[in-house]
Residue, then its C-alpha position, 0 to 999 in steps of 0.5 A: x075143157x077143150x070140146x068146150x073151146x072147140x064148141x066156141x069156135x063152132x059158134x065162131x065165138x071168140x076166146x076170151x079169158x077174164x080177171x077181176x079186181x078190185x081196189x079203193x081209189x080216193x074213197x070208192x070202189x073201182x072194179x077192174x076187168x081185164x080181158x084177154x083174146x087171141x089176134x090172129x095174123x094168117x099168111x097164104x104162102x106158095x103157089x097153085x098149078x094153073x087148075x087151081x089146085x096146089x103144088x105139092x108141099x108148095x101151098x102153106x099158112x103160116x099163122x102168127x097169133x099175139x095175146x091182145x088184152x084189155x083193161x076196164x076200170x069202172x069207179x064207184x066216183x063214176x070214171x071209167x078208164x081202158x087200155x089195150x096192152x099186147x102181149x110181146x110174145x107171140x104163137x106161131x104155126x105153119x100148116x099146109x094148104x090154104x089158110x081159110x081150110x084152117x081158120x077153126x083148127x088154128x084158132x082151136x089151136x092157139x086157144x089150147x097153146x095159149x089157154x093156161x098162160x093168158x090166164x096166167x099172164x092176166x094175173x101178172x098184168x093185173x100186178x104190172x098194171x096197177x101203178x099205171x091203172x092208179x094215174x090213169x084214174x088219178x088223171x080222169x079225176x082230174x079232168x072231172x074237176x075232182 
């Protein structure tokens, strides 16, 4: 598992991690997507010697990544209804260096910490959610004239 999310960083393709529902609303289908990505913020800090190299122990990333997800309801009626929900809880790390070095292994490591609790973490907001998911669609029924 993890040479393939080593692999998807290669690509420079994003980590994603998916749940699929289903439910009735009103008499139709609405399938339901929720979708998971990691947000992450890098921040340079330290200093460099005036020939650009670093000051020993001086030059750190710290990187602070945050669970983004997603919900797309798609309805048999034809709404379509979306939220975005971040995560409170966040990941942080700090490695020395410049940040841009690090991009991948950052992000290689964020998907490893991260990995088996946004899934998890789908499953729970897919629960949370569903009174919220229901008005939402409730209310794009409403606005249809429906």
């Amino acid at each position: 598992m993890s040479s393939l999310i080593i692999a998807a960083l290669m690509l420079g393709t994003p980590i994603v991690h998916e749940h699929l529902t289903e439910l009735d609303h009103r008499g139709h289908r609405v399938a339901v997507t929720y979708r998971a990505s990691h947000d992450i913020d890098h921040r340079q800090v330290g200093s460099v010697s005036p020939a650009g190299r670093a000051v020993a122990g001086g030059l750190r990333c710290h990187w602070t990544a945050k669970t983004v997800a997603t919900r797309q309801a798609v309805s048999g009626a034809g709404h379509v209804v979306s939220r975005t929900m971040v995560h409170d809880a966040a990941l942080t790390g700090s490695r020395a260096g410049w940040c841009d070095g690090h991009r991948e292994a950052i992000a290689a490591e964020v998907a490893e910490r991260a990995g088996p609790a946004a899934r998890a973490h789908l499953a729970e907001l897919a629960e949370r959610d569903r009174a919220t998911l229901v008005a939402d669609l409730d209310a794009a029924h409403s606005a249809a004239g429906g």
